[in-house]
Backbone as a chain_set.jsonl record, in Angstrom:
{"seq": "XXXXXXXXXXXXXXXXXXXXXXXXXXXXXXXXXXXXXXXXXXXXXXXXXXXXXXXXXXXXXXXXXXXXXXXXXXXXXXXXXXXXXXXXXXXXXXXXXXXXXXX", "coords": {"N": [[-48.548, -5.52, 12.657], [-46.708, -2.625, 13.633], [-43.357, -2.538, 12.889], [-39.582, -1.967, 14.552], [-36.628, -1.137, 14.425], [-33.627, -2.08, 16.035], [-31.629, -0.22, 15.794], [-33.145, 2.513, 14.906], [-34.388, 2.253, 18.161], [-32.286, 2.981, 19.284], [-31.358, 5.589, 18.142], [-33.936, 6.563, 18.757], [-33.503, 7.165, 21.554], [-31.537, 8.741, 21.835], [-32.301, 10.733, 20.95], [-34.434, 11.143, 22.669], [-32.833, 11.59, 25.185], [-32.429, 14.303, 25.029], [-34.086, 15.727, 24.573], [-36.447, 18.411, 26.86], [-38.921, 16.607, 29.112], [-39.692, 14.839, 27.431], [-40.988, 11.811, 26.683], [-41.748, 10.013, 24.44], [-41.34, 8.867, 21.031], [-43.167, 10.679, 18.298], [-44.775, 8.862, 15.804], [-46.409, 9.277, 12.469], [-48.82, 9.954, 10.429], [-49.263, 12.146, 7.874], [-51.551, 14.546, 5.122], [-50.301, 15.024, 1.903], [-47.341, 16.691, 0.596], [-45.357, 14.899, -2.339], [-45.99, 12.654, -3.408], [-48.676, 12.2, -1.85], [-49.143, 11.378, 1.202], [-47.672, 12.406, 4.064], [-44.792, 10.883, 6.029], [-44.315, 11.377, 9.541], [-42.502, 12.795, 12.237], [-42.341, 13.411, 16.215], [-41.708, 14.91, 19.093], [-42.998, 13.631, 22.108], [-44.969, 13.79, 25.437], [-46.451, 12.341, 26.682], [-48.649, 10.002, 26.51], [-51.923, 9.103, 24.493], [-54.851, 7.726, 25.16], [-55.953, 5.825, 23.111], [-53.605, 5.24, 21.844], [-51.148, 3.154, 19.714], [-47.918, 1.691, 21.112], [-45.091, 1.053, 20.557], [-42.425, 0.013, 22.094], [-40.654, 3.152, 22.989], [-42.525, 4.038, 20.796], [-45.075, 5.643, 19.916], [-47.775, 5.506, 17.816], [-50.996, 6.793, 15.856], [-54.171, 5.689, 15.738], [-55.565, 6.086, 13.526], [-53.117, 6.673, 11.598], [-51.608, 4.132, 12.05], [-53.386, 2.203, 10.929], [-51.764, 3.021, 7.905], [-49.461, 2.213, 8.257], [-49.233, -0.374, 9.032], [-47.843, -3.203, 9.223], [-44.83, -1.837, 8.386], [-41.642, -1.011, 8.396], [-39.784, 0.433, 10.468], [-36.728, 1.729, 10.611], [-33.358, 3.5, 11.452], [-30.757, 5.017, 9.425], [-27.738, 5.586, 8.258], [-25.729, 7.284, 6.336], [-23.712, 8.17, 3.947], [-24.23, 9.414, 1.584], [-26.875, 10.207, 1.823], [-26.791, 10.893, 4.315], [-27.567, 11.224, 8.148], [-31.045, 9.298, 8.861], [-34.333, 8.668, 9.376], [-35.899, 5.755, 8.504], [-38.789, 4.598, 6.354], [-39.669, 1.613, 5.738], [-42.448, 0.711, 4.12], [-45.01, -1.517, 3.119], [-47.706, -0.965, 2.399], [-47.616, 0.949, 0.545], [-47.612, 2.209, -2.583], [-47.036, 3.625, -4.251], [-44.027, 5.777, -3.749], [-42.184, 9.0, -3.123], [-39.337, 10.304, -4.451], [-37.057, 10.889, -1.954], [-38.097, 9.376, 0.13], [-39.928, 10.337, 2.075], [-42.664, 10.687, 1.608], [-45.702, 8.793, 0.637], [-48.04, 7.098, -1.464], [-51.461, 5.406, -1.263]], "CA": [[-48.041, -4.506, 13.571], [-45.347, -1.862, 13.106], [-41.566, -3.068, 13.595], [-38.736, -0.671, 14.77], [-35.336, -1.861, 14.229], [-33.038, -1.642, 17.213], [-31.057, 1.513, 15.084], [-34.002, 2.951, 15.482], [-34.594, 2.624, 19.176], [-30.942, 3.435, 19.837], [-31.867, 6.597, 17.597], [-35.228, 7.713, 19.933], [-33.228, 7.028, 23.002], [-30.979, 9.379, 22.524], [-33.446, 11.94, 20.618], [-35.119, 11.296, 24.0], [-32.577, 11.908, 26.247], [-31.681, 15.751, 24.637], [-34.71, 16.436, 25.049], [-36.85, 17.769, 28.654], [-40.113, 16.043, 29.437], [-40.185, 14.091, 26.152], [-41.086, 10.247, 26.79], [-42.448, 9.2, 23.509], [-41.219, 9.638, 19.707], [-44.684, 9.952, 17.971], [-44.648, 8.327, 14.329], [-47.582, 9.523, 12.206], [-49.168, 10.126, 8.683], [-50.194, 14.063, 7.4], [-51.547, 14.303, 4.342], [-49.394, 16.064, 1.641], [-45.988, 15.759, 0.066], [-45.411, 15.132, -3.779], [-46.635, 11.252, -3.373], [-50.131, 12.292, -1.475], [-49.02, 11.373, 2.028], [-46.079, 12.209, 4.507], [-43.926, 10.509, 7.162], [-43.884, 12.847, 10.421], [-41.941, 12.084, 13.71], [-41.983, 14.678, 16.67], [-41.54, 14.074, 20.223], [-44.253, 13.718, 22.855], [-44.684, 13.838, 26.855], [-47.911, 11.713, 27.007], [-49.666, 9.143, 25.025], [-53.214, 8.789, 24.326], [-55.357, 6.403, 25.406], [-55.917, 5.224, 22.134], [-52.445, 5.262, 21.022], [-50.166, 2.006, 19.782], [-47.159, 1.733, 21.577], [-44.011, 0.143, 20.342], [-41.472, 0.636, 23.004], [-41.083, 4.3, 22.985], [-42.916, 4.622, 19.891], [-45.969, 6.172, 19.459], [-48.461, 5.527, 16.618], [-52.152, 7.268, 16.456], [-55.435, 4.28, 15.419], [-55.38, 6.296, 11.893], [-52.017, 6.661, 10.805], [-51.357, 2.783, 11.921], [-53.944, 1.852, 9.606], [-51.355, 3.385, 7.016], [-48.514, 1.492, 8.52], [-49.753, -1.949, 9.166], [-46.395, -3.872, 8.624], [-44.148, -1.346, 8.075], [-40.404, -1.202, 9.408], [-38.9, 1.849, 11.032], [-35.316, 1.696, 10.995], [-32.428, 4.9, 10.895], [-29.337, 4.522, 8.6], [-26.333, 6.276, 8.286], [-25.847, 6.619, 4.441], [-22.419, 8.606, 3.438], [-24.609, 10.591, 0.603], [-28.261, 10.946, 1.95], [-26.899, 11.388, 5.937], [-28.513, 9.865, 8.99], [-32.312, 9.844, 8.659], [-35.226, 7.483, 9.643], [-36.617, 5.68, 6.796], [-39.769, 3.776, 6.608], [-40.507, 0.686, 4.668], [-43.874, 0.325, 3.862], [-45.42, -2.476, 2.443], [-49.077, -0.749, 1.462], [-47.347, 2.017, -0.33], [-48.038, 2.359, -3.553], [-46.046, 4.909, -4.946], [-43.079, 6.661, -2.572], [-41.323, 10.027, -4.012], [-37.852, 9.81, -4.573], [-36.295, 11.169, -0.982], [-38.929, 8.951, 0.371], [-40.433, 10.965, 3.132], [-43.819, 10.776, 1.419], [-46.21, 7.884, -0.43], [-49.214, 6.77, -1.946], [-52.013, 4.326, -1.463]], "C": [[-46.837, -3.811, 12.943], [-44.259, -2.22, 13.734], [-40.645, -1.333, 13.683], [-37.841, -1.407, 14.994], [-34.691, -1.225, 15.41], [-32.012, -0.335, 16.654], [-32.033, 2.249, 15.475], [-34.255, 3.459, 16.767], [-33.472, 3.015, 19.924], [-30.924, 4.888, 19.734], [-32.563, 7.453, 18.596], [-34.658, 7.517, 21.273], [-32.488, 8.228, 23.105], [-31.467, 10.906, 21.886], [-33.6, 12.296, 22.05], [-34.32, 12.22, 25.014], [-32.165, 14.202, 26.422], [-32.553, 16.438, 25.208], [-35.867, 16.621, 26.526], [-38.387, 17.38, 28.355], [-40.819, 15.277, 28.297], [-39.573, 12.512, 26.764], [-40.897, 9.736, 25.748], [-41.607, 9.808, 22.199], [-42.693, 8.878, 18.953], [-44.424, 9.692, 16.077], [-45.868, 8.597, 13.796], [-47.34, 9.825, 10.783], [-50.145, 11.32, 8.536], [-50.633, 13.902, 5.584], [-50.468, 16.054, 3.447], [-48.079, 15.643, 1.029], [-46.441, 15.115, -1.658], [-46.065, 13.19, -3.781], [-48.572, 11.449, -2.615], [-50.137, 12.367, 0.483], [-47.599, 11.363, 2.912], [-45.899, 11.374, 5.874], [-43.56, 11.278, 8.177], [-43.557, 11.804, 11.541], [-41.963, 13.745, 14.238], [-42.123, 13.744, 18.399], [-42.595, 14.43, 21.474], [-44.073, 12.993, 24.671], [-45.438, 13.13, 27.573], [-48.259, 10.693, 26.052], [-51.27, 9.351, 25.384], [-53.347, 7.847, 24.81], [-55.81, 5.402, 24.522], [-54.34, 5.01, 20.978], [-51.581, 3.616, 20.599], [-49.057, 2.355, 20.454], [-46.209, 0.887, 21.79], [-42.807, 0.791, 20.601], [-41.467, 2.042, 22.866], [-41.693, 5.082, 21.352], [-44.003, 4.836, 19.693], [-47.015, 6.235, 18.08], [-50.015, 5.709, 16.665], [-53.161, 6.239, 15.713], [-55.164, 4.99, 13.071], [-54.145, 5.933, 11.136], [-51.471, 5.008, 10.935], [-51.748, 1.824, 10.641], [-53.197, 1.828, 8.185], [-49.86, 2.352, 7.084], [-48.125, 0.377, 9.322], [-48.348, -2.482, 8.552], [-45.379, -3.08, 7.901], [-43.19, -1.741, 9.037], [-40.221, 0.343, 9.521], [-37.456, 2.075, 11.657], [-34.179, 3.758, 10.632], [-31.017, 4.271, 10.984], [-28.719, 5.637, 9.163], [-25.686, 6.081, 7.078], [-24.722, 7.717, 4.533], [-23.037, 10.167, 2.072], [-25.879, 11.129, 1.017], [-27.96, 11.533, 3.644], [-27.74, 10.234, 6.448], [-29.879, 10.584, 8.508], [-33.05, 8.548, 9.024], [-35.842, 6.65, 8.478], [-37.207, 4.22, 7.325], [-39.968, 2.912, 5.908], [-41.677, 0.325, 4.945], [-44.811, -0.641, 2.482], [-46.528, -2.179, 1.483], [-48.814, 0.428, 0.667], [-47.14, 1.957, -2.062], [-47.102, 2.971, -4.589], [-45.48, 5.692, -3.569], [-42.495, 8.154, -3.492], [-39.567, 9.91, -3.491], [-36.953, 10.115, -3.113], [-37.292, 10.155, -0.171], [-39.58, 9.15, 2.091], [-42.187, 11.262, 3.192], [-44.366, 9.311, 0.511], [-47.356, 7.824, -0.625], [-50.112, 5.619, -1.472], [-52.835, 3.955, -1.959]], "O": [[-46.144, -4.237, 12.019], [-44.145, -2.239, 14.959], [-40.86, -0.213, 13.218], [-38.021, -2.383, 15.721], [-35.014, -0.108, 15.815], [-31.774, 0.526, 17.502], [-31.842, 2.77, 16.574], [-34.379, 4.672, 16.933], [-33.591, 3.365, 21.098], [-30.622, 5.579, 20.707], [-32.201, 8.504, 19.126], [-35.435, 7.732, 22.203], [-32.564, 8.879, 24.147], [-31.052, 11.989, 22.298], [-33.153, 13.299, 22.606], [-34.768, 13.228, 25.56], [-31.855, 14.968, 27.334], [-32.386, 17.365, 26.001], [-36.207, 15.651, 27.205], [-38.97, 17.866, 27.386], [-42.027, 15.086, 28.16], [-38.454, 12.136, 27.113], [-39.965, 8.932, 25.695], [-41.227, 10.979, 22.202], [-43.165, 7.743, 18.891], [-43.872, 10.514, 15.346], [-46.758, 8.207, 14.552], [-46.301, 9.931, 10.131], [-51.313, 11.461, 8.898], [-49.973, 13.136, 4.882], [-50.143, 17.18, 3.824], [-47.737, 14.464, 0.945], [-47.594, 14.936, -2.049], [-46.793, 13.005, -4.756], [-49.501, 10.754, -3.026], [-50.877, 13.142, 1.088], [-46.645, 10.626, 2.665], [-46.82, 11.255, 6.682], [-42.547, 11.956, 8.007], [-43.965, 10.667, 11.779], [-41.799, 14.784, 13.597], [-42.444, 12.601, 18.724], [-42.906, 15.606, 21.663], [-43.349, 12.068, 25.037], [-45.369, 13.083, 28.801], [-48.058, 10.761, 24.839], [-51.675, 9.729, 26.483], [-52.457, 7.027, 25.037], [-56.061, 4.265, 24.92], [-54.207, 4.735, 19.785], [-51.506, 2.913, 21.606], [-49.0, 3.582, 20.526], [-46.157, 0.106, 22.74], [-42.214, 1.652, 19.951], [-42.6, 2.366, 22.509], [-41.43, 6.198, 20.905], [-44.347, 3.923, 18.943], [-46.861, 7.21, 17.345], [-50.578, 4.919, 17.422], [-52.564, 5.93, 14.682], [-54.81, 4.497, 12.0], [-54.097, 5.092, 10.239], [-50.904, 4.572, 9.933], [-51.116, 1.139, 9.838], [-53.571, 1.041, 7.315], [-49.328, 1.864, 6.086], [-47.133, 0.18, 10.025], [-47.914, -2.112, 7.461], [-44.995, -3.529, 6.821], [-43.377, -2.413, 10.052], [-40.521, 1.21, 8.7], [-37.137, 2.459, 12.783], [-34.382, 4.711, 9.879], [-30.391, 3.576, 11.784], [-28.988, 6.366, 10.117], [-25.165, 5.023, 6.727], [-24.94, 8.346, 5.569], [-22.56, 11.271, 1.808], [-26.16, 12.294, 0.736], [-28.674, 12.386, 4.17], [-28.258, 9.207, 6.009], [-30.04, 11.708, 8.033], [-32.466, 7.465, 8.986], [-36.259, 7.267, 7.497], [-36.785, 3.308, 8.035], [-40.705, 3.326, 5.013], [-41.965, -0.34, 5.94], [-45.079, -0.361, 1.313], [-46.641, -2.631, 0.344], [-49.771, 0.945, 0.09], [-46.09, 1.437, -2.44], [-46.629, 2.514, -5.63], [-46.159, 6.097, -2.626], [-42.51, 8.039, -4.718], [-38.957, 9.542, -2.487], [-35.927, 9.436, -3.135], [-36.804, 10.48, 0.912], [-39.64, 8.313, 2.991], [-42.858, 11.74, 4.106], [-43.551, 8.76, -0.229], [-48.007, 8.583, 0.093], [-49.418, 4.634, -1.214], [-53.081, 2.749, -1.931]]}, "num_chains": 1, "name": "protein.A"}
């Protein structure tokens, strides 16, 4: 399953609260990006009925597949800024800002 570090859900809470009629932050995989595949978040008012759902997080049957034991935590880095960042275990190859990877 996919983990989400409590940074994280401190993070989509208050994403959440900015914005109106957004429940969910949806976590997903596009293809694309200098590694083959990217890392997308956007915020959502509904889930699917096929959706995962780790606390308010959102993940669609495909893109899980991609992030089977991943973590989803957000730093606070001094040179890169805040940002979400994914560790992923089945990744292969990441590109250097690591917003995209391989498998």
């Amino acid at each position: 399953m996919l983990t989400v570090t409590e940074s994280a859900f401190k993070q989509i809470d208050s994403i959440l609260s900015d914005e109106e009629d957004a429940n969910y932050v949806r976590a997903f995989i596009s293809g694309g990006g200098c590694s083959g595949m990217n890392y997308n978040f956007t915020v959502e008012s509904t889930k699917e009925e096929d959706d995962f759902e780790i606390g308010k997080v959102l993940v669609d049957p495909l893109s899980m597949q991609h992030l089977e034991g991943a973590t989803i935590d957000f730093v606070n880095d001094k040179l890169k800024g805040s940002q979400f960042v994914i560790t992923n275990p089945n990744a292969v190859t990441t590109c250097g800002c690591g917003s995209s990877f391989g498998v």
